[in-house]
C-alpha positions, 0 to 999 in steps of 0.5 A: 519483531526483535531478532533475538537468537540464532534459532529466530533468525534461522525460521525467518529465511525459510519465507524469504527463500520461498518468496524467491523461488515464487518470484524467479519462477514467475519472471521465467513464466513472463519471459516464456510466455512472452517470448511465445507471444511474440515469436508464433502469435497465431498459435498462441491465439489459436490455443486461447480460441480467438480469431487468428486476426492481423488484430489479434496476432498484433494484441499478442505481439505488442500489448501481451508478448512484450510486456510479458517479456519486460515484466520477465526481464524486470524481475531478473534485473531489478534489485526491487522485482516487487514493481515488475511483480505488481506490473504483471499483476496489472498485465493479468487484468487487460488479460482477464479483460481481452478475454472476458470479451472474447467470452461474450463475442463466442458464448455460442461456440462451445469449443472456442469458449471452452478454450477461453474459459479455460484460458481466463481460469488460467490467468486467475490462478497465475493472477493469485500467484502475482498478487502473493509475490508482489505482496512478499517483496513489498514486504521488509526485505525490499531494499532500503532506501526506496522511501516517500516522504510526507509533510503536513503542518497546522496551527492550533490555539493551544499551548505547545506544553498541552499538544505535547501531552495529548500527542505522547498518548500514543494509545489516545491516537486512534481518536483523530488518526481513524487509520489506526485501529489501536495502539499500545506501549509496553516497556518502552516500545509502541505496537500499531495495527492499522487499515492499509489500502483496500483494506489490508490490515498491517502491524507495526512495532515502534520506538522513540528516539528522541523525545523532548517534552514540549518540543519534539516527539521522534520515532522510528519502526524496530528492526525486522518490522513489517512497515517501515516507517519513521517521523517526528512531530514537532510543537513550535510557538506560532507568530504573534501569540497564535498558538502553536504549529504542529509540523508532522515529517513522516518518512516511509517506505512505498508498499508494492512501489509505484503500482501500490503508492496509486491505488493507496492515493486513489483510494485516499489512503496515501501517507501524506493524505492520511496526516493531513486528514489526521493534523485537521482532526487533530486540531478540532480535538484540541480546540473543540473538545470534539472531532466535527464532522461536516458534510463534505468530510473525508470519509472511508471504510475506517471513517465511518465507523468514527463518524457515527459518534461525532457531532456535525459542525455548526455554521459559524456566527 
């Protein structure tokens, strides 16, 4: 999004106040918390309706008070609190865990397991909580240069003039990049929606700053974007007249840091897992005619709806 006057720039600080009050409220949540946890463990396993055990009463010092406390902390002292927010959102899962056995271990006890009932509600709702602070600073105002980068290169049997020209048909770019849900140029700017990690959906505008015709594609997200990103892709004669090397550099910021570049990579949505899938797929289109679909294939949730409409591959000879 282009800011264009005064009024625009005004309507966007009502969110980002709203996202700090969120997060300075949670980092003194985890700091009370933890603080409590570690000062008077007894009573906090007391409140919760567990046994006041040595085991117990050392889970709530070491493995809940002070990561609570070093989540706290982070918040404040980090100038990216998005890492010490996903950080807290990975705390609530041992919690909701510690406390969905201890649910099981006294389902007869109508007290206790009033009290753990109560309290595992209790971490559901702060879990929501993290989620939309994490979520919020993962977002444009994280602070620039915290980026990945990812490189990726093929060779294909074709001219660089004919790679050029398939390539700058950026709307033509969801056929072999199936994380695109579609792109669209209008006046010299691009807008992509595509499927983040677990099935997020993320918008994005789009400009090129270099452009040379069989050469060089270059571009970069418009300022004020929710995903910031920036690339080329370059067309370069191979040796020996095989063809042509298509290198690909995308450089991209990491949405909710470290936390969010694992679950992307595990769920096998990692920029630099995404091109490399995207240059193969690239390189059958242009070659075949076609996208080939073999059985060991990559698939996800944005593959499959493709794969319906694809031919499977044919041994070879």
């Amino acid at each position: 999004m282009t800011i264009l006057d005064d009024g625009r720039t005004r309507a966007n600080e009502g969110p980002a106040a709203h996202e700090d009050r969120l997060g300075t409220a949670l980092g003194w949540f985890s700091v009370g918390l933890g603080t409590a946890e570690i000062a008077t463990p007894g009573a906090i396993t007391r409140i919760v309706g567990v046994d006041n055990s040595a085991t117990n009463r050392f889970i709530s010092r070491t493995l809940c008070g002070a990561r609570e406390l070093a989540a706290g902390i982070g918040i404040f002292g980090d100038e990216r609190p998005g890492r010490w927010l996903w950080g807290r959102v990975g705390g609530d899962a041992i919690d909701l865990s510690l406390l969905t056995a201890g649910v099981y271990r006294h389902r007869y006890e109508p007290t206790r397991l009033a009290r753990l009932l109560f309290a595992t509600g209790s971490v559901i709702g702060v879990t929501v909580l993290d989620v939309i602070a994490a979520r919020r600073h993962a977002g444009p105002r994280r602070v620039s240069g915290h980026t990945a980068r990812a490189r990726a290169t093929t060779t294909v049997r074709r001219t660089p003039e004919d790679l050029y020209r398939q390539w700058h048909d950026f709307d033509a770019l969801p056929s072999f990049m199936y994380h695109l849900d579609s792109v669209h140029t209008t006046n010299g700017t691009s807008h992509w929606k595509a499927k983040g990690p677990a099935g997020t959906k993320v918008e994005w505008d789009a400009e090129i700053v270099d452009d040379r015709p069989d050469e060089l594609i270059a571009w970069r997200s418009v300022k004020g974007s929710k995903v910031h990103n920036a690339g080329t892709v370059r067309f370069l004669p191979a040796p020996g007249d095989r063809g042509t090397e298509v290198h690909v550099d995308l450089q991209y910021d990491i949405p909710g840091g470290t936390p969010g570049y694992a679950v992307a990579k595990l769920l096998g949505e990692e920029p630099s897992q995404q091109i490399t899938d995207d240059l193969r797929r690239f390189k059958q289109l242009m070659e075949t005619g076609e996208v080939v679909r073999s059985e060991g294939s990559p698939t996800g949730a944005r593959n499959a709806v493709h794969l319906l409409g694809q031919h499977p591959a044919q041994p070879l000879g």
